[in-house]
FIMIVEX-244608 format. One record per residue (C-alpha): residue number from 0; y, x, z. Coordinates in nm, 2 decimals. Example, Ala and Ser with C-alpha at 12.3 -4.5 7.8 and 13.67 -1.06 7.14 Angstrom:
> 0  -0.45  1.23  0.78
> 1  -0.11  1.37  0.71
//
This chain:
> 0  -3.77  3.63  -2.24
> 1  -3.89  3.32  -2.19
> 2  -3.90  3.39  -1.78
> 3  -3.48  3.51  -1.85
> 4  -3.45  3.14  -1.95
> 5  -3.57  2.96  -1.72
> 6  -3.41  3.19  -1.45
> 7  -3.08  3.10  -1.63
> 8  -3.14  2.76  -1.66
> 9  -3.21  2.66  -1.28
> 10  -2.91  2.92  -1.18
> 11  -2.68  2.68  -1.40
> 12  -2.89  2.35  -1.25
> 13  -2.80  2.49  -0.89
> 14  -2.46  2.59  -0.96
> 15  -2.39  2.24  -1.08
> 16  -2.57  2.09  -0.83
> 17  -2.36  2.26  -0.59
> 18  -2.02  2.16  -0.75
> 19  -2.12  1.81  -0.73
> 20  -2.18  1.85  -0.34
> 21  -2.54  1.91  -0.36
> 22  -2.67  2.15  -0.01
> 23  -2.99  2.27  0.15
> 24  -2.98  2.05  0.46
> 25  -3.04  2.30  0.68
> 26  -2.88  2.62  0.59
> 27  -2.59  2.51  0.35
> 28  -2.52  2.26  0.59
> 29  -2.51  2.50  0.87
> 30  -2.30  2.75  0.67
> 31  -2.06  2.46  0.53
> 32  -1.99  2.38  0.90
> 33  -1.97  2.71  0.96
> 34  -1.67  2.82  0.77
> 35  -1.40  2.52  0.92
> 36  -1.28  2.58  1.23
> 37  -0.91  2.50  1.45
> 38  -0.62  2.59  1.31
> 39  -0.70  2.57  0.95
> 40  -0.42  2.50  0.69
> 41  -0.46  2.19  0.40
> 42  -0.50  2.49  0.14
> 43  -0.80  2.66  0.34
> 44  -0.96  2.38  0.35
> 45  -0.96  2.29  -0.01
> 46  -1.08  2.64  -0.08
> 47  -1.38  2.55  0.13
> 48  -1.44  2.22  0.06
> 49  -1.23  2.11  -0.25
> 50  -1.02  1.81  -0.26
> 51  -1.11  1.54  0.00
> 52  -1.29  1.20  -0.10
> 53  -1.09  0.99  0.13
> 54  -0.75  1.04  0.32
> 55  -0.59  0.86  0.59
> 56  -0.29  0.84  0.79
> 57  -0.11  0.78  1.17
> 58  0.16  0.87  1.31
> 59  0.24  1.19  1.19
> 60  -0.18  1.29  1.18
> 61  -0.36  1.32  0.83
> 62  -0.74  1.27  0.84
> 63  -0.93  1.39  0.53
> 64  -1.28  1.25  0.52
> 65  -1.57  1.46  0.28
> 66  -1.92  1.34  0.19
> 67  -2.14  1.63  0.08
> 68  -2.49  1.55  -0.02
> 69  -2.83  1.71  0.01
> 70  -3.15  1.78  -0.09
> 71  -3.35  1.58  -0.01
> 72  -3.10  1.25  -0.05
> 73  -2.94  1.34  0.33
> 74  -2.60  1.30  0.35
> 75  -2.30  1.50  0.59
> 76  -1.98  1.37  0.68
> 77  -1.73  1.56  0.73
> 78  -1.37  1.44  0.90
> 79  -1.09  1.65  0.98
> 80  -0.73  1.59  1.14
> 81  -0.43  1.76  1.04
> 82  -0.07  1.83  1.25
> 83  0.19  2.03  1.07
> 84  -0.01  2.14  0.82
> 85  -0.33  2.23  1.06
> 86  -0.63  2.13  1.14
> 87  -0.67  1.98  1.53
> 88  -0.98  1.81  1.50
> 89  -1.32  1.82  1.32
> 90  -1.62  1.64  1.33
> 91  -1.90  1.60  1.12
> 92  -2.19  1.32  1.09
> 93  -2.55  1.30  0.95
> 94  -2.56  0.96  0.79
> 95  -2.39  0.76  0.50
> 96  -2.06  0.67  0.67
> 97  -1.93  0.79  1.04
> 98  -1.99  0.55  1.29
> 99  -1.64  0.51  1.36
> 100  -1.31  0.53  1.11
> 101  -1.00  0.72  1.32
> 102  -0.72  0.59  1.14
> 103  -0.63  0.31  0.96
> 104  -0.69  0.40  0.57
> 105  -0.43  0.48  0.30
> 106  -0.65  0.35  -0.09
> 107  -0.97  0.24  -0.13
> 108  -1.27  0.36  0.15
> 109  -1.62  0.29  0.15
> 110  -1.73  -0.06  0.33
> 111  -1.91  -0.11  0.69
> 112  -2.23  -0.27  0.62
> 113  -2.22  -0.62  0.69
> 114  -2.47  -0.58  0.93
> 115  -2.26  -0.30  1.15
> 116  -1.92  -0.43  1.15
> 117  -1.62  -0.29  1.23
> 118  -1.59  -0.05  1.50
> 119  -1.45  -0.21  1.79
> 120  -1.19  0.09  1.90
> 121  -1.11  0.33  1.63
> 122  -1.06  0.65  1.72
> 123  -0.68  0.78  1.67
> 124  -0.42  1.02  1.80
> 125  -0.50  0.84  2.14
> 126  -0.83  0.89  2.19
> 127  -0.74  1.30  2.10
> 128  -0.44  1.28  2.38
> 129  -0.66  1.08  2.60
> 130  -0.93  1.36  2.64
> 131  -0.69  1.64  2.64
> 132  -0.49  1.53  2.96
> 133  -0.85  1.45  3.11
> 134  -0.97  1.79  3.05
> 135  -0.66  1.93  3.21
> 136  -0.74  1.97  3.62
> 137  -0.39  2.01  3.72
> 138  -0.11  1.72  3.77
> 139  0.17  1.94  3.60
> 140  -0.03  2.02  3.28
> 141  -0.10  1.66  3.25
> 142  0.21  1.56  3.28
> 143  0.37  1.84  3.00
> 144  0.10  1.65  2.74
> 145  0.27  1.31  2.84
> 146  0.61  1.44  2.79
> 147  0.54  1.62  2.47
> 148  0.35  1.27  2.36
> 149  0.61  1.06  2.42
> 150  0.89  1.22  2.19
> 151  0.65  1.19  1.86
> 152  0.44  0.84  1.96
> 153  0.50  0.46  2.06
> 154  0.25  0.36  2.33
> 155  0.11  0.01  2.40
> 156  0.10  -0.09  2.76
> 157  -0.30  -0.10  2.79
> 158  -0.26  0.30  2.63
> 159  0.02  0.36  2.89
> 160  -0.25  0.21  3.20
> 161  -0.52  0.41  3.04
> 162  -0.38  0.71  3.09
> 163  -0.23  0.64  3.45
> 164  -0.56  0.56  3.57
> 165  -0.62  0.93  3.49
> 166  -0.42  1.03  3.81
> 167  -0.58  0.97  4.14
> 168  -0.30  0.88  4.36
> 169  0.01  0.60  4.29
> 170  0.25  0.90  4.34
> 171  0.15  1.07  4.04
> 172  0.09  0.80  3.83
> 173  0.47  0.69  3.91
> 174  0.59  1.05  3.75
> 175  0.32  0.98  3.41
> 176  0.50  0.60  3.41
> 177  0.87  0.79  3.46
> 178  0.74  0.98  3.13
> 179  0.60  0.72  2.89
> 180  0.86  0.41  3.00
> 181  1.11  0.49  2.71
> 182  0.77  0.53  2.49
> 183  0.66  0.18  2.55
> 184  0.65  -0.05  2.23
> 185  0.48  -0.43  2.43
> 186  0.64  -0.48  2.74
> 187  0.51  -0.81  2.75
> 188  0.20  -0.68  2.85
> 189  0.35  -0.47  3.13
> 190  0.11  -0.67  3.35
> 191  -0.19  -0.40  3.30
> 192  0.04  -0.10  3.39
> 193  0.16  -0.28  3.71
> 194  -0.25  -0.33  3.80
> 195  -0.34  0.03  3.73
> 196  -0.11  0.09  4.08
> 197  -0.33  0.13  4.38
> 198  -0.07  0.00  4.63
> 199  0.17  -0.26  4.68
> 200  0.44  -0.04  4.72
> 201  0.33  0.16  4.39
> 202  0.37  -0.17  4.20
> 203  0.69  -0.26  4.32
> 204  0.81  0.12  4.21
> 205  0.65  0.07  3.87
> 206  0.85  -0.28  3.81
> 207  1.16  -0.13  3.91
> 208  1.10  0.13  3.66
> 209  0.95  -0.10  3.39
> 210  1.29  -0.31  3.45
> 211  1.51  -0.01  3.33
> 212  1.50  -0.14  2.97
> 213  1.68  -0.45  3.05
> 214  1.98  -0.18  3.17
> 215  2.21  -0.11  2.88
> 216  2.31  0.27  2.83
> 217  2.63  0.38  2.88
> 218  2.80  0.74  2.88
> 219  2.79  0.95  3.13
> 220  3.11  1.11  3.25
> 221  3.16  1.49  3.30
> 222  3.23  1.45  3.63
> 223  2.86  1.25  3.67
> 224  2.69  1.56  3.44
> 225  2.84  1.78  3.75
> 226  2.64  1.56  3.96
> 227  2.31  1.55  3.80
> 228  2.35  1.94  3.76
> 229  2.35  2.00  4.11
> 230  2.03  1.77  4.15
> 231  1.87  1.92  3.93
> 232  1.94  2.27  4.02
> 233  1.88  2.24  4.37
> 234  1.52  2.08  4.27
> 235  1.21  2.32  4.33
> 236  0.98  2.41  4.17
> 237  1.03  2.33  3.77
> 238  0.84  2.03  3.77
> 239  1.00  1.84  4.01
> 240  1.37  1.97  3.83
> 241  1.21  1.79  3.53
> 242  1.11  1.48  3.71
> 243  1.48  1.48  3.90
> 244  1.62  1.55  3.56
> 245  1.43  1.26  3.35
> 246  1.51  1.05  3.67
> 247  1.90  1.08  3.66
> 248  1.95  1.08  3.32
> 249  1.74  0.70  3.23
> 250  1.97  0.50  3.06
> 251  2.29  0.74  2.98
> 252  2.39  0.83  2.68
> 253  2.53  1.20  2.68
> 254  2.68  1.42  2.43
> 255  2.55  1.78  2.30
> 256  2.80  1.97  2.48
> 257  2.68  1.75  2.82
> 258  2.34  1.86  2.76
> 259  2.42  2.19  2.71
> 260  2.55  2.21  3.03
> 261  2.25  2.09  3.20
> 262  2.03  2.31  2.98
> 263  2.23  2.58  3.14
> 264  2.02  2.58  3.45
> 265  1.74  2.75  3.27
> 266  1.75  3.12  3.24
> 267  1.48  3.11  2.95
> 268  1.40  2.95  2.56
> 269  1.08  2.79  2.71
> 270  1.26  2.64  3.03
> 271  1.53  2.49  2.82
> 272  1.30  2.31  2.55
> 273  1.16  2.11  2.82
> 274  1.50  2.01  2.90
> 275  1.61  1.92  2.60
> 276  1.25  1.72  2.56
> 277  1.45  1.53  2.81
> 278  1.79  1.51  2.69
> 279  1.72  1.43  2.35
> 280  1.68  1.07  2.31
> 281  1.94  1.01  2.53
> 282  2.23  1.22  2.27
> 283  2.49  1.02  2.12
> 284  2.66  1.24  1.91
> 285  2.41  1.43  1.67
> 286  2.64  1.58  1.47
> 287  2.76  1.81  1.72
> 288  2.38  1.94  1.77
> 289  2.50  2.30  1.67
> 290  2.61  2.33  1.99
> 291  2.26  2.31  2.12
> 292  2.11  2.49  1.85
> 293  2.33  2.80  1.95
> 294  2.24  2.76  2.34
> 295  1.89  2.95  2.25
> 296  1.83  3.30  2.27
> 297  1.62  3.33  2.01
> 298  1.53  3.23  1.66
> 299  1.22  3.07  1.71
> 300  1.38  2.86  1.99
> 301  1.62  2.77  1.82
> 302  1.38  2.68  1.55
> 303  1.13  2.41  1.83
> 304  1.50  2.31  1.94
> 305  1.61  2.17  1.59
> 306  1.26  2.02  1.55
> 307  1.32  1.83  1.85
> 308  1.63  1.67  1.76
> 309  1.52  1.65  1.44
> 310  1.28  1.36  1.58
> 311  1.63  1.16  1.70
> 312  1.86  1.18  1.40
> 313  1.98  0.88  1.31
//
């Protein structure tokens, strides 16, 4: 009996100790890690690791931050990113506090140490776009991250530079600046885009495009859609239509039923999302996106389409 209640007693200890973030450094800390992975929704993780200590947020990403304590006094922290609703980055630390906070915090956060400081780049959406068009070998995949990038975020020049310096010739960091121009949030600083050029000729090319936002938009005419159509259609392969196309269209302003005419070069869903990535910003009359809408195939494009424009409602 006396056994039974001591067995109960240290079950209860444990289960408490567990609910208060109590683990076995090694094991429970390998089997915490264990169950979080890509992908995960807000609700998944709560059912793993209950509510977060600490949340943070950045253009359009959600950090949660955990603190789960050990043994023997050790603690894990644990960070994770969320995008619509899903996980897109983890990390974990062994130590009091991560050596680096990722985005600037919403509430009350635990303090540096005096003796540590503040980080002196914090880690953000940037740093995660950064490495992924790094990672990716080809010019054309690089350039799809950019494009995608620049409809949801606002880039400093010394971010735009960064990520030209990625590419190795002046050519292809001309096609990354067509991209991001309309992204660009300091142009007074354009100074550290025009160095990241190799050439004298690839600096001239990068002012003339840096100048574009001194040209005012105006509407584009049927008659000039017809023209930009044919460009664009006649460009091979799909990359360089998309370069032709962001090219021809700086600094119009079209309407829905204009884009849908240039969307109809693309014989698939997939084909005319990346044009409308494109055309999107440029739209001037937003209550006539139906038309655009109905110009996919298929429910889920039609779905990604009204997410795009959704960015560049008024």
């Amino acid at each position: 009996m006396k056994n039974l209640i001591q067995t109960t007693a240290l079950a209860v200890l444990l289960s408490t100790l567990a609910g208060c973030g109590l683990y076995d450094t090694a094991n429970q800390r390998s089997q915490l890690m264990g169950n979080l992975h890509e992908g995960m929704t807000r609700k998944e993780v709560i059912a793993t690791l209950g509510k977060p200590e600490f949340r943070r947020f950045n253009n359009g990403i959600e950090q949660w931050e955990y603190h789960k304590t050990h043994w023997g006094g050790e603690k894990t922290v644990i960070t994770l990113d969320f995008q619509d609703d899903k996980v897109i980055a983890l990390d974990s630390y062994d130590g009091t506090f991560p050596p680096v906070t990722a985005y600037p915090p919403i509430g009350t956060y635990p303090p540096y140490p005096e003796s540590q400081g503040y980080p002196q780049r914090p880690q953000s959406w940037f740093d995660l776009l950064y490495r992924q068009v790094k990672e990716k070998p080809f010019k054309d995949d690089r350039l799809k991250l950019l494009q995608d990038a620049a409809c949801r975020y606002r880039f400093t020049c010394s971010e735009v530079a960064e990520l030209l310096k990625l590419f190795n010739f002046d050519d292809e960091r001309l096609e990354a600046l067509e991209i991001l121009q309309p992204a660009i949030s300091d142009y007074r600083n354009s100074d550290n885009i025009i160095d990241s050029m190799t050439f004298i000729s690839g600096e001239k090319k990068a002012k003339e495009i840096l100048a574009r936002r001194y040209q005012p938009q105006r509407s584009s005419t049927d008659k000039e859609i017809d023209v930009i159509y044919n460009k664009v259609k006649k460009a091979f392969p799909s990359s360089e239509q998309l370069a032709t196309l962001r090219r021809e269209v700086q600094n119009k302003r079209l309407t829905c039923n204009q884009c849908v005419r240039l969307m109809s070069i693309c014989d698939f869903d997939k084909e005319r999302l990346e044009f409308l990535k494109i055309l999107a910003p440029h739209i001037k009359d937003y209550y006539q996106q139906q038309v655009i809408i109905d110009a996919f195939t298929f429910s889920s494009g039609k779905k990604d389409a009204q997410k795009i424009l959704d960015q560049y409602l008024p």
